[in-house]
C-alpha positions as CSV (number, residue, x, y, z in Angstrom):
1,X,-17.9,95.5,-33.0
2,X,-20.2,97.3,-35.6
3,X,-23.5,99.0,-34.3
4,X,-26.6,97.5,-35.4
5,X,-28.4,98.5,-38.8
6,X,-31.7,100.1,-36.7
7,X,-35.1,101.4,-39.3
8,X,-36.4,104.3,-37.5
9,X,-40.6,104.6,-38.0
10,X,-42.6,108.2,-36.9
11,X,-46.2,108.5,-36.4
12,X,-48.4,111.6,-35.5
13,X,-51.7,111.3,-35.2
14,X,-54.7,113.3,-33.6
15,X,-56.0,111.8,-30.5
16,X,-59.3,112.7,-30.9
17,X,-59.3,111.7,-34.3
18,X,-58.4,107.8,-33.6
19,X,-60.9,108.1,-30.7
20,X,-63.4,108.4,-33.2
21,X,-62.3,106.3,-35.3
22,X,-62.3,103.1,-32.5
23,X,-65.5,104.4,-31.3
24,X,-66.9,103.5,-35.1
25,X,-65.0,100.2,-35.7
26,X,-65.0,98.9,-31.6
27,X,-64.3,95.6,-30.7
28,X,-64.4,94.1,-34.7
29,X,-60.9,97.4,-35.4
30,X,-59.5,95.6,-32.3
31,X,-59.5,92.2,-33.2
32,X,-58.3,94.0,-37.1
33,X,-55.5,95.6,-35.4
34,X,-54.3,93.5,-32.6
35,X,-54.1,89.7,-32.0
36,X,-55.5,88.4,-29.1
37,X,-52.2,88.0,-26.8
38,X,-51.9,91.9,-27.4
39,X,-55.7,92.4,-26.4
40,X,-54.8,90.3,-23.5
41,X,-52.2,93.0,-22.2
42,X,-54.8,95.8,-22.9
43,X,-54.1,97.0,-26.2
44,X,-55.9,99.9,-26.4
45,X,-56.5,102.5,-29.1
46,X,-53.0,103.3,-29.6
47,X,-52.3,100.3,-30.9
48,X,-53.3,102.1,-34.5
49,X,-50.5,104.6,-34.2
50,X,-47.8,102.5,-33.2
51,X,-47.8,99.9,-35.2
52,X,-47.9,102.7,-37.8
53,X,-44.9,103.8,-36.9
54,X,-43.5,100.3,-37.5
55,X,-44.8,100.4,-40.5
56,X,-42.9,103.4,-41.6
57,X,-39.8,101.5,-40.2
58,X,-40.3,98.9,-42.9
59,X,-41.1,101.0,-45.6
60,X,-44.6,100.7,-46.2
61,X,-47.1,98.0,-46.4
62,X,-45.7,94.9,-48.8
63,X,-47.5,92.8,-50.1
64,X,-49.5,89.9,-48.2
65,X,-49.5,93.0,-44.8
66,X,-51.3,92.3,-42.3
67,X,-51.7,94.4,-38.5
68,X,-50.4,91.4,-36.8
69,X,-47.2,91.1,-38.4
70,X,-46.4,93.2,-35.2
71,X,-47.4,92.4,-32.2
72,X,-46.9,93.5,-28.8
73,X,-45.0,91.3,-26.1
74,X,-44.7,91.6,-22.6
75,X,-41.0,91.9,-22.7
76,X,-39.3,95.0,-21.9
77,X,-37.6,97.2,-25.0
78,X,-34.0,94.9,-25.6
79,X,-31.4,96.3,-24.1
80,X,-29.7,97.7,-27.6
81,X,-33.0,99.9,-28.0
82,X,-33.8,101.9,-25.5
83,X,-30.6,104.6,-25.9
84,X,-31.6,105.1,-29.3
85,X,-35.1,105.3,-28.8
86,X,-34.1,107.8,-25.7
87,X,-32.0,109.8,-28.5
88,X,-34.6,109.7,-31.2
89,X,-37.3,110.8,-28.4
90,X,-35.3,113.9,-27.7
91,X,-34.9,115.2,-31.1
92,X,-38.6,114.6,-31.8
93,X,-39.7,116.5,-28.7
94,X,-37.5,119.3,-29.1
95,X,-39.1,119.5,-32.8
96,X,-42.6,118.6,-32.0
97,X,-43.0,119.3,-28.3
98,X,-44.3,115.9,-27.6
99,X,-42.7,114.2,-25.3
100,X,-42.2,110.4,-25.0
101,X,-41.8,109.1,-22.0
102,X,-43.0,105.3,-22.5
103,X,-41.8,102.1,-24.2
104,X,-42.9,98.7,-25.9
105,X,-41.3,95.9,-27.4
106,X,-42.9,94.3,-30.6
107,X,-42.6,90.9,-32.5
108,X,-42.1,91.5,-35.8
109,X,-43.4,88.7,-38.3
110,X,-44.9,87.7,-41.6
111,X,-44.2,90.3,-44.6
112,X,-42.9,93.2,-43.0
113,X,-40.1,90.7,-41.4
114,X,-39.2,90.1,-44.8
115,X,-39.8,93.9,-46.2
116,X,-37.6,95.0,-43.3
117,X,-34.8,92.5,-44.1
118,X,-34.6,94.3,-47.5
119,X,-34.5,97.7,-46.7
120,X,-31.3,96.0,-44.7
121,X,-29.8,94.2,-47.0
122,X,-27.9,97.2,-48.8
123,X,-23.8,96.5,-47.9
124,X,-23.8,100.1,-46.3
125,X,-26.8,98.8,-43.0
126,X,-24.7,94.8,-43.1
127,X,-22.9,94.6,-40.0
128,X,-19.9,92.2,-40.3
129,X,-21.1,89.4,-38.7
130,X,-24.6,89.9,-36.5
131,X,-27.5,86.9,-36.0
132,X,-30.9,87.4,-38.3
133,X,-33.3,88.9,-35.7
134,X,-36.8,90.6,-35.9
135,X,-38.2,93.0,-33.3
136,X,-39.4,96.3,-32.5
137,X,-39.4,98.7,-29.7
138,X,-41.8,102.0,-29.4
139,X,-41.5,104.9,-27.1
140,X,-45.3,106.4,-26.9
141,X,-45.9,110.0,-25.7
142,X,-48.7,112.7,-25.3
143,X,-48.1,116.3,-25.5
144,X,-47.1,118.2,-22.6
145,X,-45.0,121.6,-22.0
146,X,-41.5,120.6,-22.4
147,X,-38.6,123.3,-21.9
148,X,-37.1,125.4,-24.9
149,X,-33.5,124.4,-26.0
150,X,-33.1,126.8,-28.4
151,X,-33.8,124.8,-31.3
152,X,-36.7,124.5,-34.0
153,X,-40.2,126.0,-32.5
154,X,-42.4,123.3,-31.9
155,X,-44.8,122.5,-34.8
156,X,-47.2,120.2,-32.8
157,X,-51.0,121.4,-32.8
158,X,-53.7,119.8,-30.7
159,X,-53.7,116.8,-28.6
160,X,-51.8,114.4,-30.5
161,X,-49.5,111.7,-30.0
162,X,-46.2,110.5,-31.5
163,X,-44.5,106.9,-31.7
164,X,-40.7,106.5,-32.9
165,X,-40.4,102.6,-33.6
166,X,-37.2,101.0,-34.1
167,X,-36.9,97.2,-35.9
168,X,-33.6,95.8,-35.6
169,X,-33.2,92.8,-38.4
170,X,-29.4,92.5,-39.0
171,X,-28.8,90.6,-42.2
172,X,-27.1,87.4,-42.5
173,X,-23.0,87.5,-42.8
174,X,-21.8,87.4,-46.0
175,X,-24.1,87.2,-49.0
176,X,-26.5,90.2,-49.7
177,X,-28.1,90.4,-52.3
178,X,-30.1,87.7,-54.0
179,X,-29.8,84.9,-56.5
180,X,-31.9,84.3,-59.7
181,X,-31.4,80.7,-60.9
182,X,-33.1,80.0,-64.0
183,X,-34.1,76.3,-64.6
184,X,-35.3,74.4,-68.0
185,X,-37.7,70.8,-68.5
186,X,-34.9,68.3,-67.8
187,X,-32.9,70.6,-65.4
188,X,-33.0,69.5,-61.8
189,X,-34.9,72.1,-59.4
190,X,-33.2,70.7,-56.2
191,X,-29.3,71.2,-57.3
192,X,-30.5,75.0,-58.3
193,X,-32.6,75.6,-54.7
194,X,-29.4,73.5,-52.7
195,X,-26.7,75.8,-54.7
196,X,-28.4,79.3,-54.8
197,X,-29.2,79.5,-51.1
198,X,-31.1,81.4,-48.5
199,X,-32.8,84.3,-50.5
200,X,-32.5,82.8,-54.0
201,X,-35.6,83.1,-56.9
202,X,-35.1,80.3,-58.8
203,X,-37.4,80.7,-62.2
204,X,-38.7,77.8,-63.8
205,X,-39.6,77.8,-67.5
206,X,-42.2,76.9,-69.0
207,X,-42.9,72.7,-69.1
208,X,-43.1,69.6,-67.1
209,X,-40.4,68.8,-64.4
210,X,-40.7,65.3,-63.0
211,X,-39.1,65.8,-59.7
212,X,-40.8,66.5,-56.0
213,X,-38.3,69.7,-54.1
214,X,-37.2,70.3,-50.8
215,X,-36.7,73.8,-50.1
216,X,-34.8,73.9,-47.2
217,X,-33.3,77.6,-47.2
218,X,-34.7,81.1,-46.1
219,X,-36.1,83.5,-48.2
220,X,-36.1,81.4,-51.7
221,X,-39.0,82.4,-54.5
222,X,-39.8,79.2,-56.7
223,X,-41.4,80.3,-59.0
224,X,-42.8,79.0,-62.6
225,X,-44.1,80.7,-65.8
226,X,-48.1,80.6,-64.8
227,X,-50.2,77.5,-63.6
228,X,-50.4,75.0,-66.3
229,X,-47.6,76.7,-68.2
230,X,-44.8,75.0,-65.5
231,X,-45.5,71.8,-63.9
232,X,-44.6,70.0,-61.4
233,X,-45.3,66.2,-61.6
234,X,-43.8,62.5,-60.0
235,X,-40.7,61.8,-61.0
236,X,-37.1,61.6,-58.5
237,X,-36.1,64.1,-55.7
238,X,-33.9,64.6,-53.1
239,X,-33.1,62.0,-50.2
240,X,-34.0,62.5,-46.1
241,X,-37.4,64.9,-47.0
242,X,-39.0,64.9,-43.6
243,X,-42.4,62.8,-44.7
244,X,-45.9,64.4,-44.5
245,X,-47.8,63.9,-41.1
246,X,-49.2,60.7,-40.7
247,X,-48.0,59.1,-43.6
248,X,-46.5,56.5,-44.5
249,X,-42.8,56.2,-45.8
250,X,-43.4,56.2,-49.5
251,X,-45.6,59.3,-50.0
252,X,-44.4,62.2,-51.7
253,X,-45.4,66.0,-51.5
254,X,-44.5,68.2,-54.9
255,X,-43.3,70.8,-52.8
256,X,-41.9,70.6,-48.9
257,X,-40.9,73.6,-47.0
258,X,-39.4,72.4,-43.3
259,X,-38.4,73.5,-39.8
260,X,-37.7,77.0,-38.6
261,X,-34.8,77.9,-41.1
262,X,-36.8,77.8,-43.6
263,X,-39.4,80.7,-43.4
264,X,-40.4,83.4,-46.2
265,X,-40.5,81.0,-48.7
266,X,-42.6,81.9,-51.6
267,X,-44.0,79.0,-54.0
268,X,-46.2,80.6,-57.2
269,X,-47.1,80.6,-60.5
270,X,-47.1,76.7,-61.1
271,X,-48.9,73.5,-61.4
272,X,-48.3,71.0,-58.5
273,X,-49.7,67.7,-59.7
274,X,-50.6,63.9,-58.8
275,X,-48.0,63.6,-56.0
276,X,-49.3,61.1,-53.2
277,X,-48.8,63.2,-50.6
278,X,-49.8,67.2,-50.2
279,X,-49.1,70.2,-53.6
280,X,-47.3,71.9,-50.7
281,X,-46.6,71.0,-47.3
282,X,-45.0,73.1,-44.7
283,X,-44.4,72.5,-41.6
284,X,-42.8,74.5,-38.8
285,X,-42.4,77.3,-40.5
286,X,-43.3,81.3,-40.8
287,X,-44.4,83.5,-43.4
288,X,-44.5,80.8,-46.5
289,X,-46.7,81.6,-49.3
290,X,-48.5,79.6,-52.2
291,X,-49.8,82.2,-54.8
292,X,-51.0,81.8,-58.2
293,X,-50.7,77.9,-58.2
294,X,-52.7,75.1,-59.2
295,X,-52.7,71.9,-56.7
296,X,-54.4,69.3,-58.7
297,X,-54.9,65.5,-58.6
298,X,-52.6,65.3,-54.9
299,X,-53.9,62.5,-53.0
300,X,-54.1,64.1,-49.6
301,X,-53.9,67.7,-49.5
302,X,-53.9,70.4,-52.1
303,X,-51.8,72.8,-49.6
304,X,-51.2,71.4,-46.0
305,X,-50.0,74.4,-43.6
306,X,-49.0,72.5,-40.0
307,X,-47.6,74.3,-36.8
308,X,-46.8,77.4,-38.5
309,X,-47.1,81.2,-38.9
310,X,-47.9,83.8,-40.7
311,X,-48.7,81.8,-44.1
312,X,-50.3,83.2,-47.2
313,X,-52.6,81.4,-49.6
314,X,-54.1,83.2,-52.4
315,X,-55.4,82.8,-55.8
316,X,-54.6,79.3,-56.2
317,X,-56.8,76.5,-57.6
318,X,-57.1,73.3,-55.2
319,X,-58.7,70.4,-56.5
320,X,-59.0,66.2,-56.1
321,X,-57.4,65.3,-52.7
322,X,-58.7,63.0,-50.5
323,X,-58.8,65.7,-47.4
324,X,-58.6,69.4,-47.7
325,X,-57.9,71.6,-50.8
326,X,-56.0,73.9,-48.5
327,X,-55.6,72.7,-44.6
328,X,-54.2,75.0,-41.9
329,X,-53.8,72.0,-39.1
330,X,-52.4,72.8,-35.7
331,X,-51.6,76.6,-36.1
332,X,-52.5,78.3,-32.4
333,X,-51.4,81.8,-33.2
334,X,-51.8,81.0,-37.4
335,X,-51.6,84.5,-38.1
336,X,-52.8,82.9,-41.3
337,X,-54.5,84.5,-44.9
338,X,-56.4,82.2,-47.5
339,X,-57.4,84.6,-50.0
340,X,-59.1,84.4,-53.2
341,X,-58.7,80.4,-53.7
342,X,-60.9,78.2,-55.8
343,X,-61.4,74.5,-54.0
344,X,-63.3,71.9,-55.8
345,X,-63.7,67.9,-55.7
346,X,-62.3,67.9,-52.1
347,X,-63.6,66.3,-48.6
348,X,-63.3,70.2,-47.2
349,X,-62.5,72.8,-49.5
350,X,-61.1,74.9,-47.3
351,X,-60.1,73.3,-43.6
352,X,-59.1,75.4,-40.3
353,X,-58.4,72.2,-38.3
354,X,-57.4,73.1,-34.4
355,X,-55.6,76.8,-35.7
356,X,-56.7,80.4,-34.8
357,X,-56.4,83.7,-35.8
358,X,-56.7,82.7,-39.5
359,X,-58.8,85.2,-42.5
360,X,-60.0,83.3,-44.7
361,X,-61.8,85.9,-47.4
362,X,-62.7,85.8,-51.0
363,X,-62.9,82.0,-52.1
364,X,-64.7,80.0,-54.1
365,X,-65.7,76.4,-52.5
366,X,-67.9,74.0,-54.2
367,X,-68.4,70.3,-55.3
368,X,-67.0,69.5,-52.1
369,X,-68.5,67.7,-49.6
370,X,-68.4,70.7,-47.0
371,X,-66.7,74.0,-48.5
372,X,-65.0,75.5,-45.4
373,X,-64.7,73.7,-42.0
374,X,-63.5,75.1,-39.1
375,X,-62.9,72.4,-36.4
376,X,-61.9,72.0,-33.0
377,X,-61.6,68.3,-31.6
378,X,-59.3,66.5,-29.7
379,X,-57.0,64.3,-31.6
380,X,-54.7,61.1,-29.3
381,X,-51.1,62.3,-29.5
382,X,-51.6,65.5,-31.3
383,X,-50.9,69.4,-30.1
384,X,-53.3,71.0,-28.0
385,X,-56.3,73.0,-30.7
386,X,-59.1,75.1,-30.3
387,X,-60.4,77.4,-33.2
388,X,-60.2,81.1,-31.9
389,X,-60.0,84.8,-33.3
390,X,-60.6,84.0,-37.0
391,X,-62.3,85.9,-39.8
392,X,-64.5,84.1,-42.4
393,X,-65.8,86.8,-44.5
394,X,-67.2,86.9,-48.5
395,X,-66.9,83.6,-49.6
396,X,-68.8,81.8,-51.9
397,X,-70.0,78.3,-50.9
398,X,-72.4,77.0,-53.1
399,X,-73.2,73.3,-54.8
400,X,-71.1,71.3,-52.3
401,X,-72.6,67.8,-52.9
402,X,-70.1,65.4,-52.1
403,X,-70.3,63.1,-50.0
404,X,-67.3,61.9,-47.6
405,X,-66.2,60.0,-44.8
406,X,-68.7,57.4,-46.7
407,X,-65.7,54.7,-47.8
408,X,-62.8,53.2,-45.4
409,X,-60.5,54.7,-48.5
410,X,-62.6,57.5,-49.6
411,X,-63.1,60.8,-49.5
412,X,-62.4,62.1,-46.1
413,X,-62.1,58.5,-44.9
414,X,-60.8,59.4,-41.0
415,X,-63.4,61.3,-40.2
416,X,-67.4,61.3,-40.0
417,X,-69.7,61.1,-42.9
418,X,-70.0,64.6,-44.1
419,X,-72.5,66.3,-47.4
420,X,-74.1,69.0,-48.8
421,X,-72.4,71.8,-45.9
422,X,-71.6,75.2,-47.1
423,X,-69.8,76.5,-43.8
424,X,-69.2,74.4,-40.5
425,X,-68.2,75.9,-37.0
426,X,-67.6,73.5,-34.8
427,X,-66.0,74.4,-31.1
428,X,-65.2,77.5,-32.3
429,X,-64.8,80.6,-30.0
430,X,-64.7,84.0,-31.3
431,X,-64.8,83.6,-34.9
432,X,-66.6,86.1,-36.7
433,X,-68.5,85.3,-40.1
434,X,-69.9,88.4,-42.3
435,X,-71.1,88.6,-45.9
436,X,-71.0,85.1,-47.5
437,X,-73.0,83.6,-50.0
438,X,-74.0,79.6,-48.9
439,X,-76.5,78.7,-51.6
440,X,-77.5,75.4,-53.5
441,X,-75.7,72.8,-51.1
442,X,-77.2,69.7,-51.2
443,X,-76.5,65.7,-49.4
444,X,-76.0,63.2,-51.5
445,X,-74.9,60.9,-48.7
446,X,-75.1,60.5,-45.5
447,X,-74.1,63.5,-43.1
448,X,-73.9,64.2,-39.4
449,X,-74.7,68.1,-40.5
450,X,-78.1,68.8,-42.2
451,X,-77.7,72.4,-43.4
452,X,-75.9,74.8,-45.6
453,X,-74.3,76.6,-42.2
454,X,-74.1,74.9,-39.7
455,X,-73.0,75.7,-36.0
456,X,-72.2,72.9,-33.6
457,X,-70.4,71.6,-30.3
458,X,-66.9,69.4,-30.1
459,X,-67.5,68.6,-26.4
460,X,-68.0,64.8,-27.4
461,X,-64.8,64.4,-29.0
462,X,-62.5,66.7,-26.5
463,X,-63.6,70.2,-27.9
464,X,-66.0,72.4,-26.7
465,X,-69.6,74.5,-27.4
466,X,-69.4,77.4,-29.6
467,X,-68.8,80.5,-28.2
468,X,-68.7,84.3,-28.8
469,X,-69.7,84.1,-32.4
470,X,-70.3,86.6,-34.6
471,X,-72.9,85.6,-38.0
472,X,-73.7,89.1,-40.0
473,X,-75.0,90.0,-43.4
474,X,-75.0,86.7,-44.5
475,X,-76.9,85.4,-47.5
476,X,-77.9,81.1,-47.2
477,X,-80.7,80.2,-49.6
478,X,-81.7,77.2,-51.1
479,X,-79.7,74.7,-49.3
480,X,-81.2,71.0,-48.5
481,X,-82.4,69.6,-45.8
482,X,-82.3,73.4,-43.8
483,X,-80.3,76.4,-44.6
484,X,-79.0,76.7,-41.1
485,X,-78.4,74.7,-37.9
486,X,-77.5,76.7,-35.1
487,X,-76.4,74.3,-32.2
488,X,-75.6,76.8,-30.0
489,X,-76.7,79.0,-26.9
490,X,-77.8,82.1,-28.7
491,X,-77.3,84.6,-26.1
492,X,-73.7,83.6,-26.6
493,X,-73.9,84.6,-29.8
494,X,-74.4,87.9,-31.8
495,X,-76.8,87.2,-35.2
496,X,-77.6,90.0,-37.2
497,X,-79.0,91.1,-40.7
498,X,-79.1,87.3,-42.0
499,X,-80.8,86.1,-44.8
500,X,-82.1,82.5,-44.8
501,X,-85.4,80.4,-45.7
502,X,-85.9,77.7,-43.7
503,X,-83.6,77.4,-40.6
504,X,-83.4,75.1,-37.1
505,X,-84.3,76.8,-34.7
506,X,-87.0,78.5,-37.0
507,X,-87.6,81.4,-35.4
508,X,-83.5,82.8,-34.7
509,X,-83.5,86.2,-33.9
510,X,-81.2,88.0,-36.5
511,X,-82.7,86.2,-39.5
512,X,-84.8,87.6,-41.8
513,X,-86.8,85.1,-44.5
């Protein structure tokens, strides 16, 4: 039996140095930096320098990074790690004279999964036949005396501190390197994604393709020749795709990425319209992305994320569903990123229904009824949610005049009448929300929300009052009836350098007219 293919990750850093810089950042670097079930074991500070070393491991930071793709477990090191962290810790301390005497076991997740399985993939690091895993181990160390062996003179200066990280991510048996499939107007998608397999790109030219996919592989890139260039519209696909939640039999998504085997997946660079169902739905899966697309005319959702992790959504264009324009539903430990989107003509532009942990930065959300809703409620027969640990920061929500809920067919028909909201956190616990613009939203129906941001409690409908909040530098002007609505117990909150006109309650402390 064949030793594992191991990627070997060094970091030195000044102790003093990284002192300073968590004393500057505090508890805002820490949530950056570590996810809540690592701050629950006491992540400290050195959470910066390993996870540094990890990222060594895997090359470097690919694209769609983020700090959480490793996260610390309570687990012990596996049991393949620790000699070779041992052996890796004696070379470096002979070289360095800095001991390391600990050791941690990390989850590793998202991109830096996939960037790891790469820098595997070469024949030379493919075992024969080993199972697709991801994980990390560190040994931690400070610098003490340690005895001379006779080799190298240490080099270490100062008080510093070293991590060695391993990731062990065997590749899969037999193929290794991956597929292009190139596919024309008139071509089926679905017999090039079935026959290219787990870690395919299958390219699709530029035109219309009448056919909803299933990709139901690892690793596959679908992607087309720009949105509006390649287009994906209703016409036949495969049988047994698992059906979007809570729908009925006969509605179709464009695109449907399912169940754990399927993770990595990358959809971009298309149009994904009028399908009666979602653009994209995934569901039970990690690390999909949607980049670069255009989600138009889909009756539902423009990009429904469900019960995953670790998903990407940036630069896309979501417009004319019934729901949300992109939806993270049911994501506990989302680990999620929606990035640079435009959402326009929806119920919610963007909607962060029962998930934590998500960033959602940089969009665009207006002509909506409410541009970004963060919800936690308690839904019959449905996972347990909460809204926890997530960032909203520099959006711009402005003109949101929609109104919905309004019609038993309508625009957000299940759920309350909703209009002329900019931002909406409702139940949420530990979400922070810095540097947006909520201007010029305005009812045109009616609305159980009066204000451009509005701050309220779930505790009627199973969720709970919001809690541990964080509102800075934000900018909401000229929103109807009130800019703000802050239904929550300020000294459980943290307000600061707001800018607002007129607000309920009037006289908030971190809000400046």
């Amino acid at each position: 039996m064949s030793a594992p293919a191991v990627l070997l990750g060094v970091d030195i850093v000044e102790a003093d140095r990284l002192a300073a810089a968590v004393g500057r950042g505090g508890h805002l670097l820490a949530r950056h930096v570590a996810t809540a079930a690592e701050r629950s074991l006491g992540a400290g500070p050195v959470a910066v320098s390993v996870k540094e070393s990890l990222i060594k491991a895997v090359g470097g930071r690919p694209p769609g990074f983020t700090w959480h793709d490793f996260e610390a477990v309570k687990e012990p090191p596996a049991a393949w790690a620790r000699p070779l962290l041992d052996e890796a810790a004696c070379e470096l301390a002979d070289s360095t004279g800095l001991p390391l005497t600990g050791g941690a076991a990390y989850r590793v997740r998202g991109a830096s999964a996939r960037a790891a399985l790469l820098r595997l993939a070469a024949p030379e690091n493919a075992p024969e036949k080993a199972p697709v895993t991801a994980a990390g181990s560190s040994s931690p160390g400070r610098r003490a005396p340690v005895p001379d062996r006779g080799r190298r003179r240490p080099v270490g200066r100062g008080r510093r501190r070293v991590r060695v990280a391993g990731d062990r991510l065997p590749g899969r048996e037999g193929e290794r390197m991956s597929v292009t499939r190139t596919v024309r107007p008139g071509e089926p998608i679905q017999r090039a994604l079935d026959e290219a397999g787990p870690g395919a790109r299958v390219v699709l030219e530029e035109g219309t393709y009448r056919e909803s996919v299933w990709i139901r592989h690892p690793g596959v890139t679908l992607t087309g020749a720009g949105a509006g260039r390649t287009v994906l519209e209703p016409g036949g696909g495969p049988a047994g795709v698992p059906r979007l939640h809570d729908a009925a039999e006969d509605v179709v998504s464009g695109v449907t990425v399912y169940g754990e085997s399927a993770g990595g997946v990358r959809v971009e660079a298309l149009s994904v319209r009028g399908f009666s169902g979602a653009g994209v739905y995934a569901h039970t899966v990690a690390g999909v992305s949607v980049r670069d697309a255009e989600l138009r005319g889909n009756a539902v959702w423009g990009v429904y994320l469900r019960e995953s992790t670790g998903c990407r959504v940036v630069r896309c264009h979501a417009s004319g569903s019934q729901y949300g324009g992109v939806a993270l539903s049911f994501c506990p430990r989302s680990d999620a990123e929606i990035t640079g989107n435009e959402c326009t003509g929806n119920a919610f532009g963007v909607f962060v229904d029962n998930s934590s942990q998500a960033r959602v930065t940089g969009n665009s959300c207006h002509g909506n009824a409410i541009g970004i809703l963060l919800l936690n409620q308690v839904y019959e027969g449905e996972p347990e949610g909460g809204v926890r640990d997530c960032l909203v920061s520099g959006n711009d929500l402005y003109g949101n005049v929609l109104a919905a809920g309004a019609e038993p067919d309508g625009l957000g028909a299940a759920g309350p009448p909703i209009s002329g909201v900019g931002l909406a956190l409702i139940g949420a616990h530990r979400v922070t929300v810095v540097d947006n613009r909520i201007h010029d939203n305005h009812p045109s129906g009616e609305s159980v929300m009066g204000a451009g941001l509005v701050l309220g409690s779930s505790k009627d409908f199973g969720g709970d009052d919001v809690d541990d909040c964080h509102l800075l530098w934000n900018r909401v002007t000229g929103n109807s009836p009130l800019d703000y609505q802050l239904g929550a117990d300020p000294a459980r909150q943290v307000y600061a350098g707001n800018t607002a006109g007129k607000g309920d309650p009037q006289d908030a402390p971190g809000w400046r007219r």
